[in-house]
N, C-alpha and C positions, 0 to 999 in steps of 0.2 A: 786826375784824381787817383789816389792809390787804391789798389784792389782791396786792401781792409776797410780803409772807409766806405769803400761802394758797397760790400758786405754790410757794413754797418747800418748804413743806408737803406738796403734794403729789407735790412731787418725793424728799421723804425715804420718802413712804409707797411710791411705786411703786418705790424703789431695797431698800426693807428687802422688799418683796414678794417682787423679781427675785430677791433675795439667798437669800433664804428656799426659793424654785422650784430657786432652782441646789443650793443643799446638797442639795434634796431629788431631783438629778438624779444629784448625784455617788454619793451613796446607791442610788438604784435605780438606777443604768449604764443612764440613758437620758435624752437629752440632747433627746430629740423631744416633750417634755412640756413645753416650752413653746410649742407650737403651738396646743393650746386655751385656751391661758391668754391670752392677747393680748386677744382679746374680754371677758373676765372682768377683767381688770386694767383696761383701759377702761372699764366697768360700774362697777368699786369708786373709780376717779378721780372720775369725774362723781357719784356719790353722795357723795363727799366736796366735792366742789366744792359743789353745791347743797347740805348740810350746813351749812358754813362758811359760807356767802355769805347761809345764811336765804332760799334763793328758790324757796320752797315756791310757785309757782301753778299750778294748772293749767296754763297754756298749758306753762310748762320740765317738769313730771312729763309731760305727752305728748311732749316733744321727749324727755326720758329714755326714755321707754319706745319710743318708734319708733327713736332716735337720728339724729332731723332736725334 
């Protein structure tokens, strides 16, 4: 897959996410629930990124898991 598509990509998965967190704010009348979620939507970007891109080594799952 080309790197603009995977961009593209991940920019539909982080907008269907947001979309998803907001019904589910409008529903519990609390609009502060997306404050832990920012680090967690960053976490599911980047796993989709190295996903799509196949760049399973070592050195990138350490820079995932530290987030260096």
């Amino acid at each position: 897959m080309e790197y603009l598509q995977i961009g593209f990509n991940g920019f539909l998965l982080s907008m269907l996410l947001l979309s998803l967190l907001w019904l589910l704010s409008i529903y519990l009348k609390n609009a502060s629930i997306i404050d832990p979620f920012w680090g967690t939507g960053f976490i599911i970007l980047i796993g989709y990124y190295l996903f799509e891109t196949e760049n399973f080594t070592p050195l990138t799952i350490l820079k995932f898991i530290t987030g260096t």
